[in-house]
C-alpha positions, 0 to 999 in steps of 0.5 A: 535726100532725107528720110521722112519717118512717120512720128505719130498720126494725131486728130489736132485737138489731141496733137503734142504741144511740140508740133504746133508751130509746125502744124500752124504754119502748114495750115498757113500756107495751105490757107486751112483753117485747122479744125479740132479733129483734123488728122494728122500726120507728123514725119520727123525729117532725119538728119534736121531738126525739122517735121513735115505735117500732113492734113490727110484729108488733103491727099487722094493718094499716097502718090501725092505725098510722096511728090509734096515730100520729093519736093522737099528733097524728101524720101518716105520710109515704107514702114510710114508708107504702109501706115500712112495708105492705111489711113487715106 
């Protein structure tokens, strides 16, 4: 199983370049139209080269993330757990 660490929380207008094929892809397959101040939240996936991108707005609670990433085979760290409750 990976660890998912928390990169960086980020509105979409304000989002490093390097992300956005990322978030773009993200949004196509949650059929999301991305607007500028959409947050953010980029979780570097240790041991790839890969980024998980998560809309917060989509979520109700950190339980919901934690299933999304466990489906990816995924596990949060909980230093990004405690950041990411703070801002759902």
């Amino acid at each position: 199983m990976f660890i998912a660490t928390l990169t960086g929380i980020f509105e979409f207008k304000d989002l490093p370049e390097e992300y956005g094929s990322f978030v773009q892809y993200k949004a196509g397959l949650e059929k999301r139209e991305i607007k500028d101040n959409d947050e953010i939240a980029v979780l570097n996936i240790q041991g790839t080269e890969s980024f998980h991108i998560l809309f917060l707005d989509s979520y109700k609670d950190i339980k919901s993330i934690k299933d999304e990433l466990k489906a990816a085979d995924a596990k949060i760290n909980h230093t990004t757990l405690k950041i990411l409750e703070g801002h759902l």
